[in-house]
C-alpha positions as CSV (number, residue, x, y, z in Angstrom):
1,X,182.0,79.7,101.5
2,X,183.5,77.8,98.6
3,X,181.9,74.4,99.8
4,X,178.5,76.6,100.6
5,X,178.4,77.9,96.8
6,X,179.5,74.3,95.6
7,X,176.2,72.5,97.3
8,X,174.4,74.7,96.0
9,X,175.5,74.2,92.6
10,X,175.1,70.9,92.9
11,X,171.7,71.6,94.6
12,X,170.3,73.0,91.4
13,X,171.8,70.4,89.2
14,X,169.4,67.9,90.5
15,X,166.6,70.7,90.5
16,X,167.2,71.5,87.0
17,X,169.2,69.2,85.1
18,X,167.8,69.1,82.0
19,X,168.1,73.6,82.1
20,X,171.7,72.9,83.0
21,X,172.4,70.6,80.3
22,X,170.9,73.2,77.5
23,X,172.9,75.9,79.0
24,X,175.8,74.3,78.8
25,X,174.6,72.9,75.2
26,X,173.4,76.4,74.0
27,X,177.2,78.2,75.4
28,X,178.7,75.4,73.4
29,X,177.3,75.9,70.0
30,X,177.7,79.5,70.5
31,X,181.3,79.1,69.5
32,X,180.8,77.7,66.5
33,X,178.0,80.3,65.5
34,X,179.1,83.4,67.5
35,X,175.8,85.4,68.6
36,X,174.2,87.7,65.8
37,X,171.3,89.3,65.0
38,X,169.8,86.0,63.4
39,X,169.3,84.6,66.5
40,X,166.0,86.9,67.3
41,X,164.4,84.1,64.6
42,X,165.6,81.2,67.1
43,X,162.6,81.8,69.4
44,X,159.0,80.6,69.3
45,X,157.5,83.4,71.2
46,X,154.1,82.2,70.9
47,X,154.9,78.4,72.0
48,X,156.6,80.4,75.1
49,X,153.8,82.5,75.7
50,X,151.1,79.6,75.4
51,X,153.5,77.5,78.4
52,X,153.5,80.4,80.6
53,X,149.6,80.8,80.2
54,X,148.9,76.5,81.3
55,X,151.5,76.8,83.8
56,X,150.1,79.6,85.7
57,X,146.4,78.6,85.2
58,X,147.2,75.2,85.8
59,X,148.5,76.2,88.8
60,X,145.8,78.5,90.6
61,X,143.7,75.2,89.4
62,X,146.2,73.4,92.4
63,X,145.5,75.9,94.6
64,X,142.0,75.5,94.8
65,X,142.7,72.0,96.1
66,X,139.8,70.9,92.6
67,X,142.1,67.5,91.8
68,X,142.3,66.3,95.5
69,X,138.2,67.3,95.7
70,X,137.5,64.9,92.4
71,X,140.1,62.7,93.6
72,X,138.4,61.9,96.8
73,X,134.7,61.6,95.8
74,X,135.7,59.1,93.1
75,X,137.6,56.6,95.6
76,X,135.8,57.0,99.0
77,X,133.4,54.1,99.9
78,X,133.8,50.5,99.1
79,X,135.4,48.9,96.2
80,X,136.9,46.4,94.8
81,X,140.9,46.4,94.2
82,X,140.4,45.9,90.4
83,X,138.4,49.0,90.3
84,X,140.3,51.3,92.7
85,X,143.6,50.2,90.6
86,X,141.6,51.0,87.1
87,X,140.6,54.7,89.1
88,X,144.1,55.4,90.0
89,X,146.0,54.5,86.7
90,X,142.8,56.3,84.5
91,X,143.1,59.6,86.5
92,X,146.8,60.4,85.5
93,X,145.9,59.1,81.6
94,X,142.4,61.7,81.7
95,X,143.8,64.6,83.5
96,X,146.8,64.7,81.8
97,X,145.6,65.7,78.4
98,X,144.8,69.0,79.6
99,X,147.0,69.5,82.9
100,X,150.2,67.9,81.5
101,X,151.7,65.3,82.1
102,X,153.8,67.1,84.7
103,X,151.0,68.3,86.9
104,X,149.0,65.2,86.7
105,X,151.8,62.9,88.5
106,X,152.3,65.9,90.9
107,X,148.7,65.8,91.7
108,X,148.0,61.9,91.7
109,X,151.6,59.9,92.9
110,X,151.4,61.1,96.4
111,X,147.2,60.4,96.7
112,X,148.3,56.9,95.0
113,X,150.6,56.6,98.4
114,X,148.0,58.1,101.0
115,X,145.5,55.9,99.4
116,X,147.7,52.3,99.0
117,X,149.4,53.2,103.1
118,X,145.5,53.9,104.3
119,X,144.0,50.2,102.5
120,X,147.2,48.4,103.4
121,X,148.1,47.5,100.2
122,X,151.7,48.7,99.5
123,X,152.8,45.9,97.6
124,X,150.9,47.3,95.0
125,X,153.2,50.7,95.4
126,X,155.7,50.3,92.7
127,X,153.5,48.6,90.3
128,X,150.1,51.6,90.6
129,X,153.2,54.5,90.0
130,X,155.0,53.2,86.8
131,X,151.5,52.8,85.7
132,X,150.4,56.1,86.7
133,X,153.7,57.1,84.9
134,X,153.6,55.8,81.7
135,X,149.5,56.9,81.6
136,X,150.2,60.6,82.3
137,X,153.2,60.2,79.2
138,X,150.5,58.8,76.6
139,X,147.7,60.6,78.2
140,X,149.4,63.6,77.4
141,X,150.0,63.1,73.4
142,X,146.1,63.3,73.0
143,X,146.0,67.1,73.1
144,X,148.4,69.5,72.3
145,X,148.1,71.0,75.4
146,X,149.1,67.8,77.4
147,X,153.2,68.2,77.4
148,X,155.5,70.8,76.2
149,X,156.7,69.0,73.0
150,X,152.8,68.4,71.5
151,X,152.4,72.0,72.2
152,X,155.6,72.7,70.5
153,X,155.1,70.5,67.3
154,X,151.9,71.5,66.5
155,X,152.9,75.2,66.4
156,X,156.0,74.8,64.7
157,X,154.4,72.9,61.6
158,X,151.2,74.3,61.9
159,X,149.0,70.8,62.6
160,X,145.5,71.4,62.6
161,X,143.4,69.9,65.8
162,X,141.3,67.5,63.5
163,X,144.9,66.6,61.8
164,X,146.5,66.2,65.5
165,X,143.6,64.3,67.1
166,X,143.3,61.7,64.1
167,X,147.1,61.4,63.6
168,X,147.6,60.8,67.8
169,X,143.6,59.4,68.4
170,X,144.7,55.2,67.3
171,X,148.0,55.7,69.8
172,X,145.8,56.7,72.8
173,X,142.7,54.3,72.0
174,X,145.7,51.4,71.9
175,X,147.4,52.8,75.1
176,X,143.8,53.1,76.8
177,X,143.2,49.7,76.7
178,X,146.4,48.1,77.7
179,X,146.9,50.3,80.7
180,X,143.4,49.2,81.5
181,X,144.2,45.4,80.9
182,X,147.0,45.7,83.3
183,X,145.6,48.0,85.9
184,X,143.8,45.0,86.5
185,X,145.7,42.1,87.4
186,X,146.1,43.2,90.6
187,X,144.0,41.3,93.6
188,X,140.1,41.8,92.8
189,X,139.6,41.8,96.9
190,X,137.1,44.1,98.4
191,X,138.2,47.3,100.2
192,X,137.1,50.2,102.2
193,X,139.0,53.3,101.2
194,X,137.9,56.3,104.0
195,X,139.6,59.8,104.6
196,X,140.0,61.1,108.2
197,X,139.3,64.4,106.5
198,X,137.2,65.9,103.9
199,X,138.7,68.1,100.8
200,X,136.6,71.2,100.1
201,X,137.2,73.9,97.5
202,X,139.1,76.3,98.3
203,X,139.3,79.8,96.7
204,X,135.5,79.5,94.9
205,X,135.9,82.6,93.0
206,X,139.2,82.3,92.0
207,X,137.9,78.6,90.9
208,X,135.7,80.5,88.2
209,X,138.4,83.0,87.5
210,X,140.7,79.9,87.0
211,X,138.0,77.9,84.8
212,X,137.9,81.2,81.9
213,X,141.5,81.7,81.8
214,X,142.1,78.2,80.8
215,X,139.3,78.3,78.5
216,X,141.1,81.8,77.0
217,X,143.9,79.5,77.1
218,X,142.9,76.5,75.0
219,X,141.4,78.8,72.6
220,X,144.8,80.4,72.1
221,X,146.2,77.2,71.3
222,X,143.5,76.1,68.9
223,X,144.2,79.7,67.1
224,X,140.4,80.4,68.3
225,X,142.0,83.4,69.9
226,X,145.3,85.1,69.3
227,X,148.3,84.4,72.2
228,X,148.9,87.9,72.7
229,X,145.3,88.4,74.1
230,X,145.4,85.3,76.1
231,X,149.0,86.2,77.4
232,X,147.4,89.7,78.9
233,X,144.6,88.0,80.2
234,X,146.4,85.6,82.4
235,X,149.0,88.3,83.3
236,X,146.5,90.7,84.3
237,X,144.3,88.3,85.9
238,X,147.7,87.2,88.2
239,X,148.5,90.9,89.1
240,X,145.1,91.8,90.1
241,X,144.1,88.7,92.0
242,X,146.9,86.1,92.8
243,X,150.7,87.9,92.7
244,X,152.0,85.0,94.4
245,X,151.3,82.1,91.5
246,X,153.6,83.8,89.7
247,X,156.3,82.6,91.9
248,X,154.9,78.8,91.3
249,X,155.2,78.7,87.9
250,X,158.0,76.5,85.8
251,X,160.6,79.2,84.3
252,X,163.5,76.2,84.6
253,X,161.0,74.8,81.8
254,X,160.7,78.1,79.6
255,X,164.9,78.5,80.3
256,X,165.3,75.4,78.7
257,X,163.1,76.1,75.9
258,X,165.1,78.8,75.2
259,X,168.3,77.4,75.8
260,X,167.1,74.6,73.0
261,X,165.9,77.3,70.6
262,X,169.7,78.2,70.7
263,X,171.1,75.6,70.5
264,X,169.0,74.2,67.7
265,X,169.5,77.2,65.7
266,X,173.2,77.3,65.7
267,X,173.2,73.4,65.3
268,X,171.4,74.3,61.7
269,X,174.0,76.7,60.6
270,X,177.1,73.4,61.1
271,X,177.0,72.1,57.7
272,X,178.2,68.7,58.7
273,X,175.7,68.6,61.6
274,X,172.7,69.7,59.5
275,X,173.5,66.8,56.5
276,X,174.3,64.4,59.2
277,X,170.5,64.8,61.3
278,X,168.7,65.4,57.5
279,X,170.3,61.6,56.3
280,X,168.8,60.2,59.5
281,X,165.3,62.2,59.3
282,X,165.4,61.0,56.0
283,X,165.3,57.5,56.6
284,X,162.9,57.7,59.7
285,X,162.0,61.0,61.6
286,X,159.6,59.4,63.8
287,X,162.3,56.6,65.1
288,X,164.8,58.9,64.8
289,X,163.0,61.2,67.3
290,X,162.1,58.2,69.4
291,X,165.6,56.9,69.7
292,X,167.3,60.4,70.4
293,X,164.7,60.6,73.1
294,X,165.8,58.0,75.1
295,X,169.0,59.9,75.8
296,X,168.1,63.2,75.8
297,X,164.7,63.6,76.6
298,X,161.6,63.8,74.4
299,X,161.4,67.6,74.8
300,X,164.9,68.4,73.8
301,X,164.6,65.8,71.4
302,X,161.6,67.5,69.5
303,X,163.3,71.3,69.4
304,X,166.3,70.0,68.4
305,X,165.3,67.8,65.2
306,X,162.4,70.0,64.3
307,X,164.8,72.1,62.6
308,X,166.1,69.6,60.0
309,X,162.8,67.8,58.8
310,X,159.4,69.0,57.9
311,X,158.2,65.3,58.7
312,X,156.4,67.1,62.0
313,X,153.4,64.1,62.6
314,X,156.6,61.6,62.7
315,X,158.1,63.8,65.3
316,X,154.9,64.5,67.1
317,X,154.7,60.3,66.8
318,X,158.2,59.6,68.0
319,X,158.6,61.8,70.7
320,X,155.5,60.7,72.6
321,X,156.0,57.3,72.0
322,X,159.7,58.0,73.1
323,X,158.4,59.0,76.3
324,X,158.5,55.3,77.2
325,X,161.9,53.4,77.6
326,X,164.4,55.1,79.4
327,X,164.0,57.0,83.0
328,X,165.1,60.0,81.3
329,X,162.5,59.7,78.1
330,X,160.2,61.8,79.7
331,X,161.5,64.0,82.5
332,X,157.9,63.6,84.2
333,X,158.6,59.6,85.1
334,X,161.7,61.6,87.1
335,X,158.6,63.1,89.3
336,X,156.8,59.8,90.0
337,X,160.5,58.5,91.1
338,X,161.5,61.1,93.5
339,X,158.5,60.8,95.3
340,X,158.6,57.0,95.4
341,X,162.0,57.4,96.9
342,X,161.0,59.5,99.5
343,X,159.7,56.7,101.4
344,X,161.3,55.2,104.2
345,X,160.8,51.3,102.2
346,X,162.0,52.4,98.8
347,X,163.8,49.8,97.1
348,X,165.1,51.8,94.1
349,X,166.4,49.1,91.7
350,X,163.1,47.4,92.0
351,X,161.4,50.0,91.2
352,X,164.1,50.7,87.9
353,X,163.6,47.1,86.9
354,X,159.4,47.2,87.2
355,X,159.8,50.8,85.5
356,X,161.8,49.9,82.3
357,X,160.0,46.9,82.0
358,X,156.9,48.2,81.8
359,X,157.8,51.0,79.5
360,X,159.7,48.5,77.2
361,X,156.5,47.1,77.0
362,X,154.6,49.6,75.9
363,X,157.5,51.2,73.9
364,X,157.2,47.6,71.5
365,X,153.7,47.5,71.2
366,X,153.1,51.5,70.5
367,X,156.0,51.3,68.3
368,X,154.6,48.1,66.5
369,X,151.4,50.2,65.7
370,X,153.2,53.2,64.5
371,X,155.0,50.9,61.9
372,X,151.9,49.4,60.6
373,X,149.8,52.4,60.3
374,X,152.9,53.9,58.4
375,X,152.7,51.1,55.5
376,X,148.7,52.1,55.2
């Protein structure tokens, strides 16, 4: 029973590591800062509320089977590799400014596979998914809606849309065209790409009901609309129509938001911890956040440090371009590698080397960028 409770244990570790780790962060600082009534300020309801709403709208999206529909229509008939690369690597960079980074490698790494096994062209495996990687982490920073620390940011220091898309449009124009550049060096040979069967909608009218809810959605988050409404909306809509997308939804992902509020809070009321994050955001809050995402994550990374600088556009900066580098940057490159691993041919450390030299790529030139554009 002991070794049953232990595997599992274990089991959720490497479900939820990063919920773990803020637990265990979060129970920590609760000795130093014993709970109180001050901690009902800790939490951004509305950022919360605004997850829960994507999540579960992004969701029903999946379960109308709309992203494998698009995907197959764009890459059925004959092409040539360039182009069917280009498709591939663009689709994660696109989608994911409004379906997350997240949901974008969930949707595209396994039709990458189908697609590469079907053409027999697996050599070009490892290269097409770092790609698709690191275009679904800087696809994402181009709306606030793309991954959970944009969202965060821009309600926590109250960015406005014209101020977000001009601060984060020169980072995804640059990203844009070096993902394209190197999407295609592969092989320019001609190739058939044919599916032994056709997607269809599925769920029509839950397609439309899906389409409005995201729209209520994005208007909540552009403060078109306030949250509450669009949180009823989506809760309503869920109860009355489609109970069981409740149970698909990420709450390891609103846990750990929590958890972070928590610890974030009680990590501002340490003296010696506050002065010693303020000195560093002092000098540099957006490679400050960069760096600190490398080892903990770029969503930890921009609750924690948000507390201690009112520099948000440098965090907003350095934690999406601190998506790149390490494995553990963005928790959504952990996706693209568990499914690569899944394959009987997985050769892991290749994959590691191709993956961190790619980002480290990326991670110079992006940062090179944001250095310039600072001295303007």
């Amino acid at each position: 029973m002991a070794a049953g409770a232990k595997q599992k244990a274990i089991g959720f570790f490497r479900r939820e590591p990063v919920l773990v780790i803020s637990f265990v962060c979060a129970a920590a600082s609760m000795a130093f800062v014993p709970p109180s009534e001050a901690y009902g300020a800790y939490f951004d309801w509305k950022v919360l509320s605004l997850l829960f709403c994507l999540m579960a709208v992004v969701a029903g999206l999946q379960e109308c089977n709309v992203f494998a529909v698009f995907c197959q229509r764009l890459l059925t008939g004959r092409k040539r590799m360039g182009l069917l690369s280009l498709i591939l690597v663009l689709l994660p960079f696109f989608a994911s400014m409004l379906i997350t980074n997240d949901v974008a490698l969930i949707t595209f790494v396994p039709f990458t596979i189908v697609v590469l096994s079907m053409i027999q062209r697996r050599q070009y495996l490892i290269y097409l998914i770092v790609l698709q990687t690191i275009a679904a982490n800087l696809g994402s920073m181009a709306a606030p809606v793309g991954n959970p620390q944009s969202l965060f940011l821009y309600e926590k220091f109250h960015l406005s849309a014209v101020g977000y898309f001009r601060l984060m449009l020169p980072f995804v124009l640059a990203s844009l065209v070096c993902l394209a550049a190197a999407a295609l060096l592969v092989k320019n040979e001609t190739i058939q790409v044919e599916f032994s069967a056709r997607e269809t909608i599925k769920h029509p009218k839950k397609l439309c009901l899906f389409c409005g809810l995201f729209a209520l959605s994005l208007l909540g988050v552009f403060r078109a609309l306030p949250y509450p409404w669009a949180l009823g909306a989506v809760v309503i809509a869920l109860l009355l129509w489609d109970r069981p997308l409740f149970a698909r939804i990420d709450y390891g992902l609103l846990l750990t938001f929590l958890c972070f509020f928590v610890f974030a809070g009680n990590m501002g009321n340490i003296g010696a911890v506050r002065e010693f994050l303020n000195s560093l955001l002092e000098r540099s809050a957006m490679l400050t956040s960069l760096l600190a995402s490398q080892v903990i994550s770029n969503v930890p990374a921009a609750v924690l440090l948000s507390g201690f600088t009112q520099d948000g556009q440098g965090l907003l900066v350095g934690t999406n371009l601190g998506g790149l580098g390490t494995l553990i940057a963005s928790l959504a490159s952990l996706i693209s590698f568990r499914y690569y691993l899944r394959l009987e041919d997985a050769k892991p450390l290749r994959y590691l080397g191709v993956f961190t030299g790619l980002n480290l790529a990326g991670l110079a030139v992006l940062t090179s960028l944001a250095l310039c554009l600072s001295l303007w």
